[in-house]
C-alpha positions in Angstrom: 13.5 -6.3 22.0 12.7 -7.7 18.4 10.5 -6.1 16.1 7.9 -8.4 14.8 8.2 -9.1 10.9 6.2 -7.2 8.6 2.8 -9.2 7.8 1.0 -7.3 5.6 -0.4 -3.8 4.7 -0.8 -1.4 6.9 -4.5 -1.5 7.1 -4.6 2.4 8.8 -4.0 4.4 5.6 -7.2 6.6 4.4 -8.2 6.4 1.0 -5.6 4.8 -1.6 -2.2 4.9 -2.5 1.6 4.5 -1.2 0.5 1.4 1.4 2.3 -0.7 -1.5 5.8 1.2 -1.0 5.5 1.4 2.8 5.0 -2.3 3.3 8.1 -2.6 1.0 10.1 -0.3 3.3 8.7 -2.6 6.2 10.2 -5.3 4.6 13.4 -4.0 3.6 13.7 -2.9 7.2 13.6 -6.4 8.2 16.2 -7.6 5.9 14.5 -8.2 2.7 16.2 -8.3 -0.6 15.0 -7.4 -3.9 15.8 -8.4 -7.1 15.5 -7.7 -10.6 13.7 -10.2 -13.3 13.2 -9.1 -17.3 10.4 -12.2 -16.8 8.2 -10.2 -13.9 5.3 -8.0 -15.2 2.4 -6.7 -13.2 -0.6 -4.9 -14.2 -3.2 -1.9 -13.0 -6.4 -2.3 -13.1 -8.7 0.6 -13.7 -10.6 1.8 -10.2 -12.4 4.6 -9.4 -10.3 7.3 -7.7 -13.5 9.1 -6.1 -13.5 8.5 -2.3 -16.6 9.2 -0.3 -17.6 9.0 3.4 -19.4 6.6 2.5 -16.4 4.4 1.1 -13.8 5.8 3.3 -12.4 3.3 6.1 -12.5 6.7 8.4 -15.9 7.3 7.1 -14.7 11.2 6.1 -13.7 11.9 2.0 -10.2 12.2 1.2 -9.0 13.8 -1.5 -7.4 12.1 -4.2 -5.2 13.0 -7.9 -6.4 12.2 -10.6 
């Protein structure tokens, strides 16, 4: 039985941080190739890194590095 294709983030991870690399492993798992480009950039914009219950998907804190 096939796996179905990776189609996004996994929307289950509490708090922030790592979804981005685990959706890439996803990915690679299904075949994808990655390549390098001098003309990419990216950029990260400043958020705040305090998680409450109240802002917490599982409505409990997590703790977070700063």
């Amino acid at each position: 039985m096939e796996r179905a294709a990776p189609t996004g983030f996994d929307e289950s991870f509490v708090g922030w941080g790592l979804e981005d690399q685990e959706f890439a492993y996803r990915l690679a798992g299904h075949g994808a190739r990655w390549a390098y480009s001098r003309a990419a950039s990216g950029a990260h914009l400043h958020h705040d890194r305090t998680m409450t219950a109240e802002r917490s998907p599982a409505g409990r804190p997590t703790s977070a590095a700063s």
